[in-house]
C-alpha positions in Angstrom: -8.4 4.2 58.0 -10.5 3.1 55.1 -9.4 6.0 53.2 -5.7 5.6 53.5 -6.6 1.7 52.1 -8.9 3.5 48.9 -6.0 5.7 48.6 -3.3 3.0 48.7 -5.3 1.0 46.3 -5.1 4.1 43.9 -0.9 4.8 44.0 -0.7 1.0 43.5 -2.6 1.2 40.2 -0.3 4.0 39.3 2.8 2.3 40.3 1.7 -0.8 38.2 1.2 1.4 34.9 5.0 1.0 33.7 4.8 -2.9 33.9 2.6 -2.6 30.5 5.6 -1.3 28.7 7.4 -5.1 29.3 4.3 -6.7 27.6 4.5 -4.2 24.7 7.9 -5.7 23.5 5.9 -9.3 23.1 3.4 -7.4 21.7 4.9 -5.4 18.6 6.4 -8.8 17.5 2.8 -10.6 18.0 1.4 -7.8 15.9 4.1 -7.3 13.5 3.5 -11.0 12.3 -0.5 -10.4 12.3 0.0 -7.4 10.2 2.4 -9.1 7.9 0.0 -12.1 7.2 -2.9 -9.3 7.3 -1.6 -6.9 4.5 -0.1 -9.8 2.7 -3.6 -12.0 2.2 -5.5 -8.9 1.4 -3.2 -7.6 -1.3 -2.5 -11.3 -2.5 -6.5 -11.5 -2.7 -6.6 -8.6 -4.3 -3.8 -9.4 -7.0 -6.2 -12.7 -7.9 -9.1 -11.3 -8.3 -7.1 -8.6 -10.8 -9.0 -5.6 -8.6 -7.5 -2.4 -7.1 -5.8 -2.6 -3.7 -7.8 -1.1 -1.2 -5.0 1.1 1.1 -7.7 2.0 3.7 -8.1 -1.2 5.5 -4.6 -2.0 5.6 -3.7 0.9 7.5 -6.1 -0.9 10.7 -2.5 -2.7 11.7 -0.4 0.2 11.5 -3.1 2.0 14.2 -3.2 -1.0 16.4 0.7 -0.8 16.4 1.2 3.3 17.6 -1.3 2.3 19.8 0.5 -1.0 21.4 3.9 1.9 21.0 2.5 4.0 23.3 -0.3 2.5 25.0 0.1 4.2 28.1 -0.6 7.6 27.2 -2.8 6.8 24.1 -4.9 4.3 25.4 -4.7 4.2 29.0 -4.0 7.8 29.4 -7.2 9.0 27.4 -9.7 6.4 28.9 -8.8 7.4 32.1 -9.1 11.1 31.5 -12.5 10.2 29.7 -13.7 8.6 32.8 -11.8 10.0 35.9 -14.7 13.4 35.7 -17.1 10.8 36.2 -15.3 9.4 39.7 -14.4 12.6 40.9 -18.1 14.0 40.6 -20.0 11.0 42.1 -17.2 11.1 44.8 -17.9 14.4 45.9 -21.7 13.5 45.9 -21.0 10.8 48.4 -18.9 13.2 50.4 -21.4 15.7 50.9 -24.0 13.4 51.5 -22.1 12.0 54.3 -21.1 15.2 55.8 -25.1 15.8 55.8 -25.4 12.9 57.3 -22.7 13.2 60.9 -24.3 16.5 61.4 -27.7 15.4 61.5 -26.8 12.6 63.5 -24.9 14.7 65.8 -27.6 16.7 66.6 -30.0 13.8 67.0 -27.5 12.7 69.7 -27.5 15.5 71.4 -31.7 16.0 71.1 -31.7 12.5 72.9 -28.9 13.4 75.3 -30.9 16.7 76.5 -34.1 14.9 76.5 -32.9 12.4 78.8 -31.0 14.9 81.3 -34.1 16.5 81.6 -36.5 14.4 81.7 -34.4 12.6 84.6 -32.4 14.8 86.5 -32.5 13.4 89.6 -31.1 10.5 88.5 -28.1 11.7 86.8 -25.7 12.3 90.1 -21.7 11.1 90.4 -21.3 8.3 92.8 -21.4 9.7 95.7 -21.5 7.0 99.3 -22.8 9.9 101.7 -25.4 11.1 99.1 -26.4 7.4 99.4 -26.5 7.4 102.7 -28.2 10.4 103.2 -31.0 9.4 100.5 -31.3 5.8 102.2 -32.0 7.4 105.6 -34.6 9.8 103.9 -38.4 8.9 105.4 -39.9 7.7 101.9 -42.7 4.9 101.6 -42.3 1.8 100.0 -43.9 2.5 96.6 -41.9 5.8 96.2 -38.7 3.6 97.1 -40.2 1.2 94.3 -40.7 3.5 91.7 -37.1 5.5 92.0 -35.6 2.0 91.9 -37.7 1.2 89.0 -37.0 4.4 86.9 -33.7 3.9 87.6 -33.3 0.4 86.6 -34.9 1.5 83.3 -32.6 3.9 83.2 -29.7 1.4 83.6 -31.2 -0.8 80.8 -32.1 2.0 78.5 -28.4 3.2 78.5 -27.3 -0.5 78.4 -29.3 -1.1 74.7 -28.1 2.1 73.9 -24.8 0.7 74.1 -25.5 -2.8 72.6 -26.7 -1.1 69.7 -24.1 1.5 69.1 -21.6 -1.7 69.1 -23.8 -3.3 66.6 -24.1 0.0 64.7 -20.0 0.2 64.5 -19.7 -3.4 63.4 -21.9 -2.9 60.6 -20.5 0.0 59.7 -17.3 -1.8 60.3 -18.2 -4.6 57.4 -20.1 -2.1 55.1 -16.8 -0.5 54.6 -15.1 -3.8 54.6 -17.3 -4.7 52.0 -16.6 -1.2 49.9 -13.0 -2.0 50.1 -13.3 -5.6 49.0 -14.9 -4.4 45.7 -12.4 -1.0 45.1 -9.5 -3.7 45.7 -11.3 -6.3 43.1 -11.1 -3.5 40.6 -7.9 -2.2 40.9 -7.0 -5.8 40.6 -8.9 -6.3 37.3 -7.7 -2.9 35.9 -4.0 -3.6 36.7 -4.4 -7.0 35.1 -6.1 -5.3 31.9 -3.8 -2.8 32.0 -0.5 -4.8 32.0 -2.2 -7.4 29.6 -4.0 -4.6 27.6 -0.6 -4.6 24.8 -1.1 -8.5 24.3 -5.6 -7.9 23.7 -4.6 -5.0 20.8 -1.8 -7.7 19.4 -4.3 -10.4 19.0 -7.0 -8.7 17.3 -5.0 -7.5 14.4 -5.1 -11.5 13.7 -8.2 -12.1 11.3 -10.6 -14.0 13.9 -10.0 -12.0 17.1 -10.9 -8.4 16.0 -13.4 -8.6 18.8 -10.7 -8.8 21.0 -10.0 -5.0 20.3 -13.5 -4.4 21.9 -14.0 -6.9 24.1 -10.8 -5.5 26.1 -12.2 -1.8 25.9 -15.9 -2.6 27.1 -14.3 -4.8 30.2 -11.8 -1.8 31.1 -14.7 0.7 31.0 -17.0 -1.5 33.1 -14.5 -2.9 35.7 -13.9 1.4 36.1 -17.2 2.5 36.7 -17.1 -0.1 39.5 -16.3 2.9 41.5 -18.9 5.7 40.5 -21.4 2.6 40.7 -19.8 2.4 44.7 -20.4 5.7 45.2 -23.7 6.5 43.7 -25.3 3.3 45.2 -23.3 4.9 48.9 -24.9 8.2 48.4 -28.0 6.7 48.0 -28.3 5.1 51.5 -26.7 8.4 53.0 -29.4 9.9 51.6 -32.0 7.9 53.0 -30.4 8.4 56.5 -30.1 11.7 56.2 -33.9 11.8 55.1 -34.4 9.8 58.5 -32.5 11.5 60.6 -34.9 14.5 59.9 -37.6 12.8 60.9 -36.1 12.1 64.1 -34.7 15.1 64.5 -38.2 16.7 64.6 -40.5 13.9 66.7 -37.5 14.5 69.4 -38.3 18.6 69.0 -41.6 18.3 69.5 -41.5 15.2 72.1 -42.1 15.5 75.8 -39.3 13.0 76.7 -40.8 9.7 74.6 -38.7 9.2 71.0 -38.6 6.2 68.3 -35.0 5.6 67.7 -33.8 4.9 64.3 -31.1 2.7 65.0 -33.4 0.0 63.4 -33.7 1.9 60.6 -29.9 2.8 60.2 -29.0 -1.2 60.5 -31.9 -2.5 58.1 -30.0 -0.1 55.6 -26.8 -1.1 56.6 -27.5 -4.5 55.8 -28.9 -4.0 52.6 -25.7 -1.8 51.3 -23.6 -4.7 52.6 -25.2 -7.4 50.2 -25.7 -4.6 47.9 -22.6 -3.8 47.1 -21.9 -7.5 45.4 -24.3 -6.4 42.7 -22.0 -3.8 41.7 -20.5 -5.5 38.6 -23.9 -6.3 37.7 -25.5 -2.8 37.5 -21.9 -1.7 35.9 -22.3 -4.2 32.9 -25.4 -2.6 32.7 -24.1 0.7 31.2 -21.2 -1.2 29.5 -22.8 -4.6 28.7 -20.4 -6.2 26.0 -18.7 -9.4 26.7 -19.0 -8.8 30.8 -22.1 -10.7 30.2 -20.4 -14.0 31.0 -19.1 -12.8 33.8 -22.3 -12.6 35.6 -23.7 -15.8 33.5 -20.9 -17.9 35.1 -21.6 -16.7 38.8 -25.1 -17.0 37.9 -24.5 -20.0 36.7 -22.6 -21.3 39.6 -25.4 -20.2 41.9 -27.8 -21.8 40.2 -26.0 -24.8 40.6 -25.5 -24.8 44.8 -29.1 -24.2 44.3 -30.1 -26.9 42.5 -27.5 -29.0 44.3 -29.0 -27.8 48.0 -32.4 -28.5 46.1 -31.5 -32.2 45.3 -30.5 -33.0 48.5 -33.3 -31.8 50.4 -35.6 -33.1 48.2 -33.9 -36.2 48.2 -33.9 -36.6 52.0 -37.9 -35.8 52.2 -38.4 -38.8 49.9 -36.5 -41.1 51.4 -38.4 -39.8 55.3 -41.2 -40.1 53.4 -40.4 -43.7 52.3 -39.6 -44.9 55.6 -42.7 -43.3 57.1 -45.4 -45.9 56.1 -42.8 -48.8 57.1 -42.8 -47.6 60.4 -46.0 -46.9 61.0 -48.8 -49.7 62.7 
């Protein structure tokens, strides 16, 4: 299911591509008048100051403009070919790591299933009333009676957790994913929105003033992409570390005489951290591309810092005033 959403997410992205064209229209006249006042204060300085006109610069317009022309295949079309090796090779990483991990699992299951069966055969019978019957009328003492009842009410309550936490284990891996396709859906939202607004960045910084634009867009696109080989990669990483676990199991339970240490615990400890984890995606990704997507992060720092220091106040605020009222209250 998740992977028809990834790969919905990925046709949209391409479907939004020709909407840049419309802004490209706005654009050639936004840069057309930038270049005009560009060319026309250089060579006008130039004319003053009775020096030779310097052709080289003034050609930085006429780039800007092929490149706002055809922006989808010359800009768009050769970042993404630039960066789609790196998605498809931490993609496959993730894959096999993942296929490493079901088969490991699947024969840990079936380690723990075996054990069980025979460790407690007599216990594993289809409901049957005249095999009932016939074992209620056996001549048994009272603490044999006890102890079958016993094993198999731990029986009953060991296949009970087993249960629980198999639910548990499916809701976390329920949100984990959630959580993979909130952050894949945040960046195809941010590309498409750089993307269609990409024309309009190039425009601008033929202007004297907001050259920087020129890079600010290109280090934001490349960041906001690795988004996904981030995903992957930090994926891979806990797949590897249940896969590493997994083995473990896999040999206490070979060489076990019917006691094993699940790692269930284990499996939703991770599970947990790779759901909060995956928030600090954008982070590590401004890491490798760290220009301009700085204040980004300062602002949602920021913002945290704030509800911090907000909750912080008020505590504090309601301990003093407890503390206040103490002394008045007491004899």
């Amino acid at each position: 299911m998740f992977d028809n959403l990834h790969q919905i997410l990925r046709n949209l992205y391409i479907d939004m591509m020709p909407l840049c064209s419309t802004m490209a229209g706005v654009a050639k006249g936004i840069a057309g008048l930038g270049a005009l006042f560009y060319v026309g204060y250089r060579v006008w300085q130039s004319l003053a100051r009775a020096e030779q006109i310097d052709v080289y610069p003034l050609l930085r317009p006429f780039a800007l403009g092929l490149c706002i022309m055809f922006f989808p295949v010359i800009v768009i079309g050769t970042i993404n070919t630039v960066l789609s090796p790196i998605v498809r090779g931490t993609h496959q990483l993730l894959e096999s790591q993942k296929l490493d991990m079901r088969e490991y699992q699947r024969q840990k299951d079936q380690l723990e299933e075996d054990i069980v069966r025979h460790n407690m055969q007599f216990l594993f019978h289809e409901p049957n009333e005249d095999f009932d019957a016939q074992l209620r009328e056996m001549p048994m003492q009272v603490t044999e009676i006890h102890v079958l009842m016993g094993l198999e009410n731990l029986l009953k309550s060991l296949s009970l957790r087993k249960r629980i936490t198999k639910i548990f284990r499916e809701l976390l891996e329920l949100i984990f994913n959630a959580a993979a396709l909130v952050i894949d859906t945040l960046r195809t939202f941010f590309l498409i929105v750089l993307t269609i607004l990409g024309p309009l960045a190039f425009a601008f910084s033929v202007w004297d003033g907001f050259q920087s634009t020129l890079t600010q867009w290109l280090s934001r696109y490349i960041s906001v992409y690795l988004w996904l080989p981030v995903c992957d990669l930090f994926s891979a990483i806990l797949s590897r570390i249940q896969v590493i676990t997994l083995q473990k199991d896999i040999q206490n339970l070979q060489t076990s005489t019917g006691v094993f240490d699940s790692s269930d615990g284990v499996f939703i400890a991770f599970m947990l951290i790779g759901i909060v984890g995956y928030f600090t995606i954008p982070t590590v990704a401004n890491w490798i591309i760290s220009a301009s997507m700085g204040g980004y992060n300062r602002n949602i720092n920021s913002m945290a810092a704030f509800a911090g220091g907000a909750a912080g106040a008020s505590a504090g605020n309601l301990t003093g005033r407890l503390i206040e009222k103490s002394p008045n209250q007491s004899p």
